[in-house]
Every structure is written in C-alpha cells, then in structure tokens.
C-alpha positions in Angstrom: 192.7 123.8 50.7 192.3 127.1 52.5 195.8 128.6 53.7 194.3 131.7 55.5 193.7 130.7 59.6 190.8 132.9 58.8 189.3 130.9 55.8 190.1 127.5 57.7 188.1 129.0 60.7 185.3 129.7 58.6 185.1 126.4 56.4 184.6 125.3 60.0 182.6 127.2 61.3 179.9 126.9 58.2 180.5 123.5 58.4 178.7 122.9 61.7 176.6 125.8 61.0 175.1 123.6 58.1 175.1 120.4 59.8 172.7 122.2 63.0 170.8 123.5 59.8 169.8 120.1 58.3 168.8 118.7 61.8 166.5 121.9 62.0 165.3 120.9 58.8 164.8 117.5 59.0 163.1 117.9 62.4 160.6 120.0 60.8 160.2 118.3 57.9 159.5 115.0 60.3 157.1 116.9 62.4 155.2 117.7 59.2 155.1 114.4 58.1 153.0 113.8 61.9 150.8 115.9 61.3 149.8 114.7 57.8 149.6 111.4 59.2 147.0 112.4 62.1 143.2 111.8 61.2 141.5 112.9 64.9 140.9 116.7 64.6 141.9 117.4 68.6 144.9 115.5 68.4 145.6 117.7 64.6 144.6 120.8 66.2 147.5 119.8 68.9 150.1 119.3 66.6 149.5 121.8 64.5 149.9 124.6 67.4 153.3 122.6 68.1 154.5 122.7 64.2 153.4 125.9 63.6 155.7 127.2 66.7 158.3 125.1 65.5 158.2 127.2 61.4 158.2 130.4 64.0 161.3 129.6 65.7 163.0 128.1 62.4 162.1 132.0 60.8 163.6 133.4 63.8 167.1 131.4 63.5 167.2 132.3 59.9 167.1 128.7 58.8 163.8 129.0 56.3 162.3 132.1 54.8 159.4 133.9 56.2 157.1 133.5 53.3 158.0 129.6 53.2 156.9 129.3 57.0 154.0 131.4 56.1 152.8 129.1 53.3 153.4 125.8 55.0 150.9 126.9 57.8 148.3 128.2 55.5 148.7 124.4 53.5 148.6 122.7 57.2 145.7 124.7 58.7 144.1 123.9 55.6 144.9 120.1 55.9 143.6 120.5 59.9 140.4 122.3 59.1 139.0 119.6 56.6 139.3 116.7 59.3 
C-alpha cells in the first residue's frame, strides 16, 4: 500500500479515471454493435454519422488512438455502403 498522500491521491485518481474510460469504451463498443445490426441503409446512414462522432469525441478525450478511430470508420462506412 502507497504511504505517500501523493501516491494515494493518484491510485485514486487513476482509479476513476479508468472506470469513466471503460464506460467510454463500452458505450462505443455497444454503439458499434447497432450499427452492425442495422440492415435499412437510411437508418445505417443515421447511425453511422452518430458513431462516427462518437470515435471523434473518444480521440479527443484521449481514450482511443487516432489511427484506431480512423480504421473503425473506414471498416463501418464500408459495412454502410454495401447495404
């Protein structure tokens, strides 16, 4: 156990920093999971504009990689444009 008020603080800290990740992650990973599911293109094309602000916003916050977003939305619009 951490004896530093510092080191306490941050075990803390990165505790509930990595609990707010997974729900970040496991929102988009749900999302995602919609949007396979989908077989209308307009309602596809819809959530698909909603996802794909969703990886923007998860870049932003730091919680996934820019290249990861960037390849998940290629794979999706691919997925979208063969409905």
């Amino acid at each position: 156990m951490a004896h530093h008020k510092s080191c306490i603080k941050r075990i803390r800290t990165s505790g509930e920093a990595n609990e707010r990740n997974r729900q970040y992650r496991s929102r988009m990973r749900t999302e995602i999971k919609k949007l396979r599911a989908l077989t209308q293109r307009e309602e596809a094309e819809t959530q698909l504009r909603s996802v794909t602000s969703l990886l923007d916003r998860l870049v932003i916050k730091g919680i996934i990689k820019a290249n990861a977003a960037s390849n998940r939305k290629s794979a999706l619009n691919l997925l979208v444009n063969s409905l």
